[in-house]
C-alpha positions as CSV (number, residue, x, y, z in Angstrom):
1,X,0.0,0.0,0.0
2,X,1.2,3.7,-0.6
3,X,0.7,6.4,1.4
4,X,1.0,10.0,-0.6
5,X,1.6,12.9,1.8
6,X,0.9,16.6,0.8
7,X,3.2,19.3,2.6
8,X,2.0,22.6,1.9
9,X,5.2,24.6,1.6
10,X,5.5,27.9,4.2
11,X,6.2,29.7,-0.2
12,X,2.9,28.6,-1.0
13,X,0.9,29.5,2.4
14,X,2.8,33.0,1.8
15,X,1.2,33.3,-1.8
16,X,-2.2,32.1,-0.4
17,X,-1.8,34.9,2.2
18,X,-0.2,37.6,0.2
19,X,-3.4,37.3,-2.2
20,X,-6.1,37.0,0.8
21,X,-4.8,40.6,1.7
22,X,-4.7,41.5,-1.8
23,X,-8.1,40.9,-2.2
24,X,-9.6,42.6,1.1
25,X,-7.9,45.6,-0.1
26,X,-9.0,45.5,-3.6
27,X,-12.6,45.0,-1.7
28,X,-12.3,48.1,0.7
29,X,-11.2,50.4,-2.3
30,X,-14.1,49.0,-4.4
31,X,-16.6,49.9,-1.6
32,X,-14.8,53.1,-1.0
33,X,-15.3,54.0,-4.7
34,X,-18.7,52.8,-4.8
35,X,-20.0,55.3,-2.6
36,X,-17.7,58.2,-3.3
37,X,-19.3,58.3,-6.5
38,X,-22.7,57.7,-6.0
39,X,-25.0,57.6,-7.8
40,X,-22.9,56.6,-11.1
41,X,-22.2,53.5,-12.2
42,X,-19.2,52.3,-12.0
43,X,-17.7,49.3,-14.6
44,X,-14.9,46.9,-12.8
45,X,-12.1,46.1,-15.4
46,X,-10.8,42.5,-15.0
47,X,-7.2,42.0,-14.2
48,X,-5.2,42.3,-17.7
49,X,-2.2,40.1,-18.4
50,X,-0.3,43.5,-18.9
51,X,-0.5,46.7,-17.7
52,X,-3.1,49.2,-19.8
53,X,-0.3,50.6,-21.7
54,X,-0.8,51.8,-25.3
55,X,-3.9,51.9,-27.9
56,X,-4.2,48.1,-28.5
57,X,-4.3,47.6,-24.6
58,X,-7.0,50.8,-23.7
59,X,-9.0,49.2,-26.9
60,X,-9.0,46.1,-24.9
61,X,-10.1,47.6,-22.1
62,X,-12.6,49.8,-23.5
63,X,-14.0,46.6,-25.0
64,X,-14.4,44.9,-21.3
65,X,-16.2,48.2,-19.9
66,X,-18.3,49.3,-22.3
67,X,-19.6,45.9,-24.3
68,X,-22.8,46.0,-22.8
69,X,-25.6,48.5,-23.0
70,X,-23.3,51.6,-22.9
71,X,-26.5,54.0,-24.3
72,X,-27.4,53.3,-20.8
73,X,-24.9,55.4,-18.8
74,X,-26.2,58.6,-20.7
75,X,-28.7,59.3,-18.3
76,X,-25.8,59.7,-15.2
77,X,-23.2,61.5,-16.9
78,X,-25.8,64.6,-17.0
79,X,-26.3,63.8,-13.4
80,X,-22.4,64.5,-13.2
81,X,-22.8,67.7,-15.1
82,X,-25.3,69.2,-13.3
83,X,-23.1,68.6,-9.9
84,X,-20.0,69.3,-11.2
85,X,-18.5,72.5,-13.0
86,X,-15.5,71.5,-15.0
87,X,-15.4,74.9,-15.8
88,X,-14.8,76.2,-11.9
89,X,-13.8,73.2,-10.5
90,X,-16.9,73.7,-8.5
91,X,-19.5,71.7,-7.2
92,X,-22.5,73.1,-8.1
């Protein structure tokens, strides 16, 4: 009979750890972001392979964000324009 044993390397609970931080952060920011800009939407971009870096890659991006119903977010951005002067720098 064999026995297999499975050691779980202190490297790999490091990685496991490293990215369980990673992700609360990621989660705080998100909430953070969510309600300083209330009410717009806001679009998450998935985790590239690269960093957003040149046309190809913002065209990528731009892709991921906006492949849906984008006619949709009309309606907020004059929400943002009626709050915010760009002119002034002002909230109005």
């Amino acid at each position: 009979m064999q026995h297999i044993l499975f050691v779980v390397s202190p490297f790999v609970k490091a990685i496991k750890t490293y990215f369980t931080v990673w992700k609360d952060i990621q989660k705080r920011y998100k909430e953070m972001i969510a309600d300083s800009f209330a009410p717009l939407p806001i679009y998450n971009a998935p985790l590239f392979e690269q960093e957003i870096v040149g046309l190809e890659m913002l065209e990528r991006m731009g892709d991921a964000l906006y492949s849906g119903p984008f006619h949709l977010l009309w309606p907020q951005l004059s929400l943002l324009s009626n709050k915010f002067n760009v002119a002034t720098g002002q909230i109005c």
